[in-house]
CHARMM-style PDB file with segment names, atoms N, HN, CA, C and O in Angstrom:
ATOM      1  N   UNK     1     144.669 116.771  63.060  1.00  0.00      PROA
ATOM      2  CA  UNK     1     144.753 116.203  61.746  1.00  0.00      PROA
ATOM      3  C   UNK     1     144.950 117.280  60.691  1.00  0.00      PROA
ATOM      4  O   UNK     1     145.492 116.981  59.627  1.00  0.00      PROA
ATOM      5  N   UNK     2     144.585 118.369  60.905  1.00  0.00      PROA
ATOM      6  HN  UNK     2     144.145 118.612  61.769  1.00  0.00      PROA
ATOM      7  CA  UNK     2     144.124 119.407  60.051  1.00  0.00      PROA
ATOM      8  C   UNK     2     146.056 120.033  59.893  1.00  0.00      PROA
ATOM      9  O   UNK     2     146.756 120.329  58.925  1.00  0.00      PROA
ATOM     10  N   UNK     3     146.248 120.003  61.120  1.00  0.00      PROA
ATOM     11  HN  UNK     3     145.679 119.763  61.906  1.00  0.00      PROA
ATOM     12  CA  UNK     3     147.709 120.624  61.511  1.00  0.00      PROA
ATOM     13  C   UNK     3     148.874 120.440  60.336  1.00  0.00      PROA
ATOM     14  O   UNK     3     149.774 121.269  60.204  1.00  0.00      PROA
ATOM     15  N   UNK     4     148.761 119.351  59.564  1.00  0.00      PROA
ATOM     16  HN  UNK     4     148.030 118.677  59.671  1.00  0.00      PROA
ATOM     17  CA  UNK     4     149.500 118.972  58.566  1.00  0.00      PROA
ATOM     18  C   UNK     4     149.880 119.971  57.298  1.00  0.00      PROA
ATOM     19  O   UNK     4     150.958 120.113  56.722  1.00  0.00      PROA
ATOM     20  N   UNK     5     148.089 120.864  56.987  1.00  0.00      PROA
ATOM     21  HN  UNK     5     147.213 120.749  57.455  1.00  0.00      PROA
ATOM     22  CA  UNK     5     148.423 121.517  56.184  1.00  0.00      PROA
ATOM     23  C   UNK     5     148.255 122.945  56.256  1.00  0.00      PROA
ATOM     24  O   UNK     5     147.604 123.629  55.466  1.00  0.00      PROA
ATOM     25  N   UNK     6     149.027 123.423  57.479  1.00  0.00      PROA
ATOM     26  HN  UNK     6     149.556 122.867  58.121  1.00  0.00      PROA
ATOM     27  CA  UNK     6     149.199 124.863  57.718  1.00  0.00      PROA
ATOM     28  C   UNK     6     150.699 124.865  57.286  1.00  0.00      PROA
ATOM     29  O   UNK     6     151.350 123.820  57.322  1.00  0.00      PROA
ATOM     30  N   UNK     7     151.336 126.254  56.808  1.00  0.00      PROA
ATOM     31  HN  UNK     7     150.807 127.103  56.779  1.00  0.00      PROA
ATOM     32  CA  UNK     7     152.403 126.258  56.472  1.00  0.00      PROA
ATOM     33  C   UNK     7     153.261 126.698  57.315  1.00  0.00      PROA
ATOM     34  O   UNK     7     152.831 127.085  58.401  1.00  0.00      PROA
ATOM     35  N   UNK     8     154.585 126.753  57.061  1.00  0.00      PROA
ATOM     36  HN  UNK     8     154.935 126.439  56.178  1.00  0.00      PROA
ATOM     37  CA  UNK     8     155.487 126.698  58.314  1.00  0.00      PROA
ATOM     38  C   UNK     8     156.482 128.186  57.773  1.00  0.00      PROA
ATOM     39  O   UNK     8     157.346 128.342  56.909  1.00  0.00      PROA
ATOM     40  N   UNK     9     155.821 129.109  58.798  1.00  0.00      PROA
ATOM     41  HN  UNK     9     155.120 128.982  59.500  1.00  0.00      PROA
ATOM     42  CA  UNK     9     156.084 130.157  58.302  1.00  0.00      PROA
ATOM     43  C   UNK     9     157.622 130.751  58.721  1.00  0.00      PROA
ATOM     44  O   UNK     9     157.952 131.936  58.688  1.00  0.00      PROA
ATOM     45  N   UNK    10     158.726 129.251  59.247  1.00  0.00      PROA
ATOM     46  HN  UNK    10     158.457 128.288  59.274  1.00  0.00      PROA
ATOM     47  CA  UNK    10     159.712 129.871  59.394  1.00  0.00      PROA
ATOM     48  C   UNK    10     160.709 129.084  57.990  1.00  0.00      PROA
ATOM     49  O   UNK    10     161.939 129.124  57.986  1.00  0.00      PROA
ATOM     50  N   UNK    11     160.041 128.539  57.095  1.00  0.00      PROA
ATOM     51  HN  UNK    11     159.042 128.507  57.097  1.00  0.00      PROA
ATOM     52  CA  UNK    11     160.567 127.873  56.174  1.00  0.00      PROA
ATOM     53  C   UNK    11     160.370 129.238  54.997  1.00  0.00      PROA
ATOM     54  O   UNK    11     161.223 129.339  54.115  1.00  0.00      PROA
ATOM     55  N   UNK    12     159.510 129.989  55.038  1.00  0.00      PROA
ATOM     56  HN  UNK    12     158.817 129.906  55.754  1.00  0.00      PROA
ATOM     57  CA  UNK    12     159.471 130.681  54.290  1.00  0.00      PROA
ATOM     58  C   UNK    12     160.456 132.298  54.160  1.00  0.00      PROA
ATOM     59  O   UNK    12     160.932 132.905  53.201  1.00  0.00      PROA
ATOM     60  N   UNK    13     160.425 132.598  55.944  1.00  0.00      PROA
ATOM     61  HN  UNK    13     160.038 132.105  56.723  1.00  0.00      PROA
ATOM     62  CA  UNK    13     161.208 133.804  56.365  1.00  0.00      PROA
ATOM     63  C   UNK    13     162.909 133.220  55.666  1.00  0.00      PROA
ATOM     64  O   UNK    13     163.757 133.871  55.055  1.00  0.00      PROA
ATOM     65  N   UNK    14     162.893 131.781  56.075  1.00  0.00      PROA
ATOM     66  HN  UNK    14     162.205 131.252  56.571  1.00  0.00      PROA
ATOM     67  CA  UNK    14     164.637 131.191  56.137  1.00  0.00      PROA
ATOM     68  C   UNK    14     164.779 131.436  54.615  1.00  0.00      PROA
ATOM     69  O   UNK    14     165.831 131.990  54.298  1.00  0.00      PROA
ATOM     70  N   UNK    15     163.835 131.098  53.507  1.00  0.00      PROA
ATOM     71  HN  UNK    15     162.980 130.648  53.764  1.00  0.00      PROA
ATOM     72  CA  UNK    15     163.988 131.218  51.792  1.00  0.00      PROA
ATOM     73  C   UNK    15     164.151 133.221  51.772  1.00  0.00      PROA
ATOM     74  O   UNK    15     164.726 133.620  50.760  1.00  0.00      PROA
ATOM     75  N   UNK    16     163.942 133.746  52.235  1.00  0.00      PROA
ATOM     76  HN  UNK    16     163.474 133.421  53.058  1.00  0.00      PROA
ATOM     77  CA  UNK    16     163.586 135.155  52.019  1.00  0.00      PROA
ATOM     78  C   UNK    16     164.819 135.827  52.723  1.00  0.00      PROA
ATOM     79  O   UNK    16     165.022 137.030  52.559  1.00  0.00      PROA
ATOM     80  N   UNK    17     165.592 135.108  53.455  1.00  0.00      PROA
ATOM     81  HN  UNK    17     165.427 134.130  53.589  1.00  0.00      PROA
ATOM     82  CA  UNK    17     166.525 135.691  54.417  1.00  0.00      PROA
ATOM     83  C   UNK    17     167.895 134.782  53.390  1.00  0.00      PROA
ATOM     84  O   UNK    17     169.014 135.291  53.455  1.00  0.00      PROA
ATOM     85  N   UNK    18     167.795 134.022  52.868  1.00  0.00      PROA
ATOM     86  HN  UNK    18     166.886 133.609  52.816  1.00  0.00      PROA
ATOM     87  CA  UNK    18     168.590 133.190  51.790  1.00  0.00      PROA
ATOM     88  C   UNK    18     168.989 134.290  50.499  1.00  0.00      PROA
ATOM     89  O   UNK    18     170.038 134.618  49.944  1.00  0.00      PROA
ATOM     90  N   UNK    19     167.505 134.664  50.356  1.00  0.00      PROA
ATOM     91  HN  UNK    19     166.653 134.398  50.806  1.00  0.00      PROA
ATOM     92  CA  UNK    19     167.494 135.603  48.905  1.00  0.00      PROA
ATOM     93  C   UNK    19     168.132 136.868  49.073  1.00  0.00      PROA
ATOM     94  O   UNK    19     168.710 137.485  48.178  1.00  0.00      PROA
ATOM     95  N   UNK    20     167.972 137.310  50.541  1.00  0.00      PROA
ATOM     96  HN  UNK    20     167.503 136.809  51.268  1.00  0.00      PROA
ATOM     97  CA  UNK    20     168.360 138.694  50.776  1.00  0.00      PROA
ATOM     98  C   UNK    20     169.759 138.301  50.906  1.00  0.00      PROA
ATOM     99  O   UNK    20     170.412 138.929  50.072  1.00  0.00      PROA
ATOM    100  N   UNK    21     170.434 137.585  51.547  1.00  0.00      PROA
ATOM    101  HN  UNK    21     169.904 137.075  52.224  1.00  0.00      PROA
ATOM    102  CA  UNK    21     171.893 137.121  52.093  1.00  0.00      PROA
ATOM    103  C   UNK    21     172.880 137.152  50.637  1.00  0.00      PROA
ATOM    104  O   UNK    21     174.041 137.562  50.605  1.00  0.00      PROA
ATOM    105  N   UNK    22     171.982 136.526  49.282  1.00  0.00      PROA
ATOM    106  HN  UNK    22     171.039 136.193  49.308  1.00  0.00      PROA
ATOM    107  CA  UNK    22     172.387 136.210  47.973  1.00  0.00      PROA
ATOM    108  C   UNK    22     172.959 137.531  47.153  1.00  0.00      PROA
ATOM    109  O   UNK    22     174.014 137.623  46.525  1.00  0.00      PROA
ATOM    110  N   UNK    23     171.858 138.589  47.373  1.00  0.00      PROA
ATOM    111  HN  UNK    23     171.002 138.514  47.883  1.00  0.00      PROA
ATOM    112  CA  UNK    23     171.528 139.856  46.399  1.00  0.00      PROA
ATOM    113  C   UNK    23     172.538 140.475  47.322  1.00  0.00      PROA
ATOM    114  O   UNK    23     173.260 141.188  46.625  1.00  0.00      PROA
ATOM    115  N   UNK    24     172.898 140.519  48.532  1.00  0.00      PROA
ATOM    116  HN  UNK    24     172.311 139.940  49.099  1.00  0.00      PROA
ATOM    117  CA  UNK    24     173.742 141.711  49.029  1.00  0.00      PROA
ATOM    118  C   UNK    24     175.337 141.061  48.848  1.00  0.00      PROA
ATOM    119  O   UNK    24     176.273 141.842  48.676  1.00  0.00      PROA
ATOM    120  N   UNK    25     175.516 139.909  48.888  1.00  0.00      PROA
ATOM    121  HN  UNK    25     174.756 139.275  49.027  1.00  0.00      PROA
ATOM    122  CA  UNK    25     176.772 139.333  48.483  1.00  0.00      PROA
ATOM    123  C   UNK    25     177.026 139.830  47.050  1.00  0.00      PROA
ATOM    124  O   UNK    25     178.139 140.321  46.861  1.00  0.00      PROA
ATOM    125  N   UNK    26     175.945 139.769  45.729  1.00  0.00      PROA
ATOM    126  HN  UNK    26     175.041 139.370  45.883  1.00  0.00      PROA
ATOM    127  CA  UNK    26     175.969 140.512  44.770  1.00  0.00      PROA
ATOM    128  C   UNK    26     176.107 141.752  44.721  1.00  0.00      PROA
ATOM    129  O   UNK    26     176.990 142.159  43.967  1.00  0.00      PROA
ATOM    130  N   UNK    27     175.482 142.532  45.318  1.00  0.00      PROA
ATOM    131  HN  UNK    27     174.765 142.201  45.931  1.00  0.00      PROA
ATOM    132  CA  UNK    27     175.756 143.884  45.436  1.00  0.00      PROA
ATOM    133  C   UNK    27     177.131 144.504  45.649  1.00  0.00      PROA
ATOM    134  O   UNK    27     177.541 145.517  45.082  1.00  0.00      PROA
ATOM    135  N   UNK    28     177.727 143.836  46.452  1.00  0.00      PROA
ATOM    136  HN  UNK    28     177.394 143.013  46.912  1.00  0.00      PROA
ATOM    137  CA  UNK    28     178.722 143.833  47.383  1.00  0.00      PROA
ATOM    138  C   UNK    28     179.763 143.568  45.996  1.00  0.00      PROA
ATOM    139  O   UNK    28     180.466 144.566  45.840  1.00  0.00      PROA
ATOM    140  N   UNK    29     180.026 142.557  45.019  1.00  0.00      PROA
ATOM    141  HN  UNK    29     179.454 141.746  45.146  1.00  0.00      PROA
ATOM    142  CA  UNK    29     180.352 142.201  44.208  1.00  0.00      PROA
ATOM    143  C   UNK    29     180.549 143.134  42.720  1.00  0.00      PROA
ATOM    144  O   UNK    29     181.392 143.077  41.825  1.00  0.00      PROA
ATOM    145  N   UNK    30     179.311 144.020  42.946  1.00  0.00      PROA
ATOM    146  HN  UNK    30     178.626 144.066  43.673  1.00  0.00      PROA
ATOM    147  CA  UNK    30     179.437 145.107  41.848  1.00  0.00      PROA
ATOM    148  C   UNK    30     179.609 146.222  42.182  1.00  0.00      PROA
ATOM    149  O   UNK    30     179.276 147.185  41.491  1.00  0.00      PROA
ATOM    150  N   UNK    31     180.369 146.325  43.728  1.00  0.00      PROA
ATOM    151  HN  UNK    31     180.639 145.543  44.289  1.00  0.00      PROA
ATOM    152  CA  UNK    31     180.689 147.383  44.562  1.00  0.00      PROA
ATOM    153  C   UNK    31     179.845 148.736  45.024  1.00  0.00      PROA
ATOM    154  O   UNK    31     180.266 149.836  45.382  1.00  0.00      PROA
ATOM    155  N   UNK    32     178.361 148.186  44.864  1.00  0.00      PROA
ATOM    156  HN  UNK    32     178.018 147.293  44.573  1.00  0.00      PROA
ATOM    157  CA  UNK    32     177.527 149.064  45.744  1.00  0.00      PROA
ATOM    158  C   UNK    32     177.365 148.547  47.005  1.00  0.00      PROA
ATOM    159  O   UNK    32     176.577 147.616  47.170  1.00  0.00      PROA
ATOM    160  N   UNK    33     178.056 149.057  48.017  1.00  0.00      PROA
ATOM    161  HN  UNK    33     178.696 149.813  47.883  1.00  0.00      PROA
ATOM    162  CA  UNK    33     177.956 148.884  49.148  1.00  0.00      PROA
ATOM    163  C   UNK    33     177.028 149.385  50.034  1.00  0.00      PROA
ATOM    164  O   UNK    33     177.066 149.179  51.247  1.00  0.00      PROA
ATOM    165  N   UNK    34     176.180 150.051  49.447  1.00  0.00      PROA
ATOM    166  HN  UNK    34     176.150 150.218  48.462  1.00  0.00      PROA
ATOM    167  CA  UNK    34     175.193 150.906  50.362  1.00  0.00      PROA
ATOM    168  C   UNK    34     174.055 149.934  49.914  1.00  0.00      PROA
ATOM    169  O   UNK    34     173.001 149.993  50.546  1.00  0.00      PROA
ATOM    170  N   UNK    35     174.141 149.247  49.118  1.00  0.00      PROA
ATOM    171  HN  UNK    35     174.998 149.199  48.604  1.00  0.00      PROA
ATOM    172  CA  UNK    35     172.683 148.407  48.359  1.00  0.00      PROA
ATOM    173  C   UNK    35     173.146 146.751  49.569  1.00  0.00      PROA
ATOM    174  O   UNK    35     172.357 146.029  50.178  1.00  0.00      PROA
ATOM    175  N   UNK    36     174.237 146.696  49.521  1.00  0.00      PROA
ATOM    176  HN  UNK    36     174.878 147.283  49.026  1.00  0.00      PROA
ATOM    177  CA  UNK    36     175.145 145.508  50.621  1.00  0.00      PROA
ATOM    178  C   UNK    36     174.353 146.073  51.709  1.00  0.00      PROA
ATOM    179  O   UNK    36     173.184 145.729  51.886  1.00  0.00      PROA
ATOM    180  N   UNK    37     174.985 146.977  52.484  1.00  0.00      PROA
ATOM    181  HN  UNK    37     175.934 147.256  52.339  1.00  0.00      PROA
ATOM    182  CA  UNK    37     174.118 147.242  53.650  1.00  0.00      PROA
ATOM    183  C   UNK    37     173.232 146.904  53.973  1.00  0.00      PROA
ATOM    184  O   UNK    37     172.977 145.999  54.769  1.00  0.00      PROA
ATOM    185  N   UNK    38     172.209 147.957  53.088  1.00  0.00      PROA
ATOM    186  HN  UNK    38     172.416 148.692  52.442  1.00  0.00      PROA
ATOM    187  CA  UNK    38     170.787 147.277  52.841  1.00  0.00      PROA
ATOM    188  C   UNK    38     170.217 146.203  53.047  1.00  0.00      PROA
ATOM    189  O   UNK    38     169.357 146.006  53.905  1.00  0.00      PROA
ATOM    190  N   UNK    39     170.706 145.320  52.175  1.00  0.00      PROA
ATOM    191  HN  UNK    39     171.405 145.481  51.478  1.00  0.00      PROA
ATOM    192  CA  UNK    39     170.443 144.043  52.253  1.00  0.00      PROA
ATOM    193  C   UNK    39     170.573 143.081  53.522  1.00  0.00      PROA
ATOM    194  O   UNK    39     169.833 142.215  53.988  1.00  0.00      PROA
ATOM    195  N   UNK    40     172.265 143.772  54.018  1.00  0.00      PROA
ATOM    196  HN  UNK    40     172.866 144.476  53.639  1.00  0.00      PROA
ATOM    197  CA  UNK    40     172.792 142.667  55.167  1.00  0.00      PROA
ATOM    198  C   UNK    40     171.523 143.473  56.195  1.00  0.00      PROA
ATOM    199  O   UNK    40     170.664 142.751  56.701  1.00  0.00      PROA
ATOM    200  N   UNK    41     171.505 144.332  56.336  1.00  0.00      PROA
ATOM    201  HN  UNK    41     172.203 144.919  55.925  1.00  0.00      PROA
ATOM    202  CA  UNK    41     170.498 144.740  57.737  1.00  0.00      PROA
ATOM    203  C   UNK    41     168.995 144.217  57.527  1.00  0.00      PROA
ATOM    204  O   UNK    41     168.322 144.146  58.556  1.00  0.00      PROA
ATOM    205  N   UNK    42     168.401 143.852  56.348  1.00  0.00      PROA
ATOM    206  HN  UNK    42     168.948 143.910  55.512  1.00  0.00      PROA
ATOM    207  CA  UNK    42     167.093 143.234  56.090  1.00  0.00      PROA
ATOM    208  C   UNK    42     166.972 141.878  56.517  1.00  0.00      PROA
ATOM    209  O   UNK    42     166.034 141.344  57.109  1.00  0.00      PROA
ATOM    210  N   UNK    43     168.210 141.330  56.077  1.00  0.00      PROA
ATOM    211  HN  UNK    43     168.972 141.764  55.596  1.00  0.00      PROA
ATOM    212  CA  UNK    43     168.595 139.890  56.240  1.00  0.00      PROA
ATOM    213  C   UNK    43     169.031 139.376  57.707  1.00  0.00      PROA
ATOM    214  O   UNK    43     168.942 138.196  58.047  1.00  0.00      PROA
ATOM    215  N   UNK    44     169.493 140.365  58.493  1.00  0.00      PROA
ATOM    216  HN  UNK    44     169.565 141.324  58.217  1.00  0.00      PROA
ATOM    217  CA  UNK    44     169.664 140.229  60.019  1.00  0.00      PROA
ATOM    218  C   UNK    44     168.268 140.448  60.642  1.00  0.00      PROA
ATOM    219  O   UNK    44     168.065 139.956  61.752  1.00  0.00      PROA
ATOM    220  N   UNK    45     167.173 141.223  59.956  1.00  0.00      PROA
ATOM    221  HN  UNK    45     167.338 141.622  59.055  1.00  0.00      PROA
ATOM    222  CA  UNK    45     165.971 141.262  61.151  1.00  0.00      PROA
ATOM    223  C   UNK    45     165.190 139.912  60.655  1.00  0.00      PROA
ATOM    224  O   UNK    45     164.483 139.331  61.478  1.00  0.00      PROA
ATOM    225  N   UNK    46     165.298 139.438  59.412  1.00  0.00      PROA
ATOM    226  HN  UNK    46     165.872 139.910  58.743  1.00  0.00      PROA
ATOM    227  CA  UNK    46     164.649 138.380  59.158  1.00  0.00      PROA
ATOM    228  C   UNK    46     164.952 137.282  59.865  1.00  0.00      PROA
ATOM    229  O   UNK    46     164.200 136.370  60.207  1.00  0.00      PROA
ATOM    230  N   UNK    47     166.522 137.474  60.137  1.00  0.00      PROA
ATOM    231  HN  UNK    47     167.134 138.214  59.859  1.00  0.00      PROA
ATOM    232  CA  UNK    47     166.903 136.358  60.985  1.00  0.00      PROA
ATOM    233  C   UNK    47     166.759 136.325  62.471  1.00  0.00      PROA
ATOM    234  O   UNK    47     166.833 135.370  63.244  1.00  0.00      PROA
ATOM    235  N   UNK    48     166.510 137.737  62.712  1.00  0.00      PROA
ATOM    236  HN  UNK    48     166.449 138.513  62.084  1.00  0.00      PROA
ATOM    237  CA  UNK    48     166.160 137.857  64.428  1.00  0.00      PROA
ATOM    238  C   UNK    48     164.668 137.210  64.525  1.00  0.00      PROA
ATOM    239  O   UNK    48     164.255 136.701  65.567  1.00  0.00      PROA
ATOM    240  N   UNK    49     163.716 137.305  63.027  1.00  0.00      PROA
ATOM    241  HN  UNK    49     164.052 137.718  62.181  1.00  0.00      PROA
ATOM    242  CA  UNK    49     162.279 136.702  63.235  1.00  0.00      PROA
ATOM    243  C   UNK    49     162.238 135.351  63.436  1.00  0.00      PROA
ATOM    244  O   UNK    49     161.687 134.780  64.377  1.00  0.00      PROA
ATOM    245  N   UNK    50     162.955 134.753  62.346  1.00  0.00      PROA
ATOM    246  HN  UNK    50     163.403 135.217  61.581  1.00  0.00      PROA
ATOM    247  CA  UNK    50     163.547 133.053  62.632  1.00  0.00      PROA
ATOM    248  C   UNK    50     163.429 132.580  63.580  1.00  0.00      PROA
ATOM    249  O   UNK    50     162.647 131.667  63.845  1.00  0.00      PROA
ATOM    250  N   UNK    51     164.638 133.422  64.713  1.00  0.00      PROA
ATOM    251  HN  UNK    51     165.273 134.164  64.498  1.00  0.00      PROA
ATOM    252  CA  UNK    51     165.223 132.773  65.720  1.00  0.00      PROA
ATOM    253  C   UNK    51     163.735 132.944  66.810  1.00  0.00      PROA
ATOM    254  O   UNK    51     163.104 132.127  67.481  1.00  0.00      PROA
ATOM    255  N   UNK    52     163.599 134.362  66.580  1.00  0.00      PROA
ATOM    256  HN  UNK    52     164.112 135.025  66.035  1.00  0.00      PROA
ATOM    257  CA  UNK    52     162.233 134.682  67.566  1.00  0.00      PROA
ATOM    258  C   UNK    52     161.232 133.516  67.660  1.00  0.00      PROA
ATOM    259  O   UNK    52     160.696 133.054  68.667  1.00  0.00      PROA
ATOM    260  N   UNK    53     161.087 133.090  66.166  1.00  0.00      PROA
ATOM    261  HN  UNK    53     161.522 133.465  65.347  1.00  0.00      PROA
ATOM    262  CA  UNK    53     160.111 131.678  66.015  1.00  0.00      PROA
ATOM    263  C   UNK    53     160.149 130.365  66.906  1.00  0.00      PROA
ATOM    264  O   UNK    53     159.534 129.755  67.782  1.00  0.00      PROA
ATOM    265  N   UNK    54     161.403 130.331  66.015  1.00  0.00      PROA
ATOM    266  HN  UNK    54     161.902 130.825  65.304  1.00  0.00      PROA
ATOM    267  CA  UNK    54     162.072 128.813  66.935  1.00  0.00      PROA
ATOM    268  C   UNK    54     161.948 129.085  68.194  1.00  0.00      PROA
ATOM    269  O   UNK    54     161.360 128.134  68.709  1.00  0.00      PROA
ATOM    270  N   UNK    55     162.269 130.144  69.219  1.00  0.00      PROA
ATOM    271  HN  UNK    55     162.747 130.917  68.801  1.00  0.00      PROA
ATOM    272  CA  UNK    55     162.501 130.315  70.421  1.00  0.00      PROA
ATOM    273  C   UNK    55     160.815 129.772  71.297  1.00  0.00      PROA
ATOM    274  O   UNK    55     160.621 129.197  72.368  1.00  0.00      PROA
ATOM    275  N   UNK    56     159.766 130.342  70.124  1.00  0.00      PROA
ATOM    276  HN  UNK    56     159.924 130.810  69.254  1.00  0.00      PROA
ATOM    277  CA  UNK    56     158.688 129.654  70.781  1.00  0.00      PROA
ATOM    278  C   UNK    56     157.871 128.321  70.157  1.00  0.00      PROA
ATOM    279  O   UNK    56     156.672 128.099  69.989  1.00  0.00      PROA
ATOM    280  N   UNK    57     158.947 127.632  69.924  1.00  0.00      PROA
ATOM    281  HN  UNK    57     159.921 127.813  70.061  1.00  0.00      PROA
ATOM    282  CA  UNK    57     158.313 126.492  69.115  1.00  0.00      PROA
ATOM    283  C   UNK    57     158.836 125.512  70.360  1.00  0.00      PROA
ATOM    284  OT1 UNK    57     158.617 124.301  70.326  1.00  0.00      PROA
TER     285      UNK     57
END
């Protein structure tokens, strides 16, 4: 019963991996590409955590 209100901590990684995906498309846009990088490689381990999640759900 209780289970309802634990949070779902791959809803939160997916908003954070959204934000990072956003700012490096920007970056990318004002032609710092090293800040792009950055970003895209933060945004790929967040998404390897995701998937890691789901994999044991």
């Amino acid at each position: 019963m209780l289970g309802m209100f634990k949070r779902d901590p791959k809803k939160k990684l997916q908003q954070e991996y959204e934000r990072k995906l956003q700012a490096a498309m920007e970056a990318s846009r004002n032609g710092d590409m090293r800040a792009n990088a950055t970003l895209t490689e933060e945004a790929e381990a967040l998404l390897a955590e995701i998937r890691r999640i789901e994999a044991t759900q």
